[in-house]
Phi, psi and omega in degrees: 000130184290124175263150175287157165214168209317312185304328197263151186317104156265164125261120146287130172275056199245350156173192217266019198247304189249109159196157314129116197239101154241200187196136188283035188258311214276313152235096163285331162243156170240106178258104196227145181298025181233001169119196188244156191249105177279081179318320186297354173270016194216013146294121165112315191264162175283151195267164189081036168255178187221097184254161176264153157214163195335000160236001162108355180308148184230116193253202174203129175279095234211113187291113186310158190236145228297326218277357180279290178321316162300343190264350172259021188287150154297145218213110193249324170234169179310066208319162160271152176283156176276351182275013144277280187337299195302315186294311159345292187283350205255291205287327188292340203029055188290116182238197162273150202077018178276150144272097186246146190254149210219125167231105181128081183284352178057235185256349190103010208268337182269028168262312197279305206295329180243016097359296196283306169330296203252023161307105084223343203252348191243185181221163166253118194245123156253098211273142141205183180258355173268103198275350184287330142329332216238344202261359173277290168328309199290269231297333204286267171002294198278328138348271171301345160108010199242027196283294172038273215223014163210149176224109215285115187244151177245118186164186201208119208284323179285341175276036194077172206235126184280007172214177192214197175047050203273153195234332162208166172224129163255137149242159200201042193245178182267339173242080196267349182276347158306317194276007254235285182313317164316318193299318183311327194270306164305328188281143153325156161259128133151002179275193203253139170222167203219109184249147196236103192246151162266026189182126141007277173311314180270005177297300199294323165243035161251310188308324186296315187289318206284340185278326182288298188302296168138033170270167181229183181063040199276163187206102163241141190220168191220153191256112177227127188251100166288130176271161167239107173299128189226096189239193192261130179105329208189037149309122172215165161282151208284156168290335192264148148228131163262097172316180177305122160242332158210196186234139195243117190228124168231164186211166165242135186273155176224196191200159189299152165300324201297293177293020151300000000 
């Protein structure tokens, strides 16, 4: 059994609402309106435990999992939901070694998550123009243990990508159909690439610029996650839902017969 230590990652646990994400070098006590939790006593123990705090509130200490960790990341712009991400990760099939290329890295958090994906042999390339954005990502990234396995570029993706031969592509910019024709160029033929826009208008002309390039398989879809109170007896769908957070359009890229 893996013991905890003063470097490791905890979720404090108390429902799908109130949990904590620390470490004990970093909080040795944790002060919650639910009393205070002494972390620095739980160096040396196992994960999966059930402990108290100074009011007697009872938590479960618990080994964070990448999607607990990307949803506590700091944060300078809007992260994507894992309930995005996951379909992401799923349609790009980004595994280890993969090579993927990223444009708009933001706070980092679809940075980290496919990071963790081609570890231990691939990489991850990220582009944006913002650097106080990429220096927010850089803390997050290296946080999580995954600096590795991502390599952080500062430049603008529509005037192209200094490497190639991408196994996936994400975009994530506000004018992702400027950047397409670059992705084209960077991708392998036949991979996947995945755009993430918030709006309807910019979907319709990013999906229009993907047909002009010349992907096939497009797709745009939008993802809504109901929770279910599920007690015995009294089962309902929950009052909060998440609801639109973007619209998700992926394609496959190709390339002419004459340059097969």
């Amino acid at each position: 059994m893996d013991s905890i230590g003063e470097d490791s990652y905890l979720l404090v646990y108390r429902d799908r609402r109130r949990r904590w994400l620390v470490r004990p070098k970093d909080t040795p006590k944790l002060h919650t309106h639910l009393g205070i939790l002494d972390v620095s006593s739980l160096i040396g123990r196992g994960y999966g435990i059930k402990v108290t705090t100074t009011m007697g509130d009872e938590l479960t200490i618990l080994r964070p999992t990448i999607e607990d960790m990307v949803m506590k990341l700091a944060r300078k712009t809007q992260v994507i939901y894992p309930k995005d991400l996951g379909l992401m990760a799923l349609k790009l099939g980004v595994h280890s070694g993969s090579k993927v290329i990223e444009t708009g890295t933001g706070s980092g958090a679809t940075t980290a998550l496919m990071a963790y994906l081609v570890q231990p042999s691939g990489m991850v390339y990220t582009y944006d123009l913002n650097p106080e954005f990429q220096g927010v990502a850089k803390k997050n990234i290296e946080k999580l243990g995954l600096s590795p396995y991502v390599t952080f570029k500062a430049g603008d993706s529509r005037l192209g990508f200094e490497e190639e031969d991408f196994d996936a592509g994400i975009l994530d910019v506000g004018d992702p159909w400027e950047v397409v024709q670059s992705m084209k160029r960077a991708l392998k033929p036949s991979a996947s690439m995945a755009a993430v826009t918030p709006t309807t208008n910019q979907a319709e002309k990013l999906v229009a610029k993907m047909k002009e390039e010349g992907f096939v398989a497009i797709e745009t879809m939008e993802i809504l996650l109901r929770h279910l109170e599920a007690r015995v007896g009294m089962t309902r769908p929950s009052n909060i839902m998440v609801g639109h957070t973007a619209y998700l359009t992926f394609g496959r890229a190709t390339r002419s017969a004459a340059s097969s």
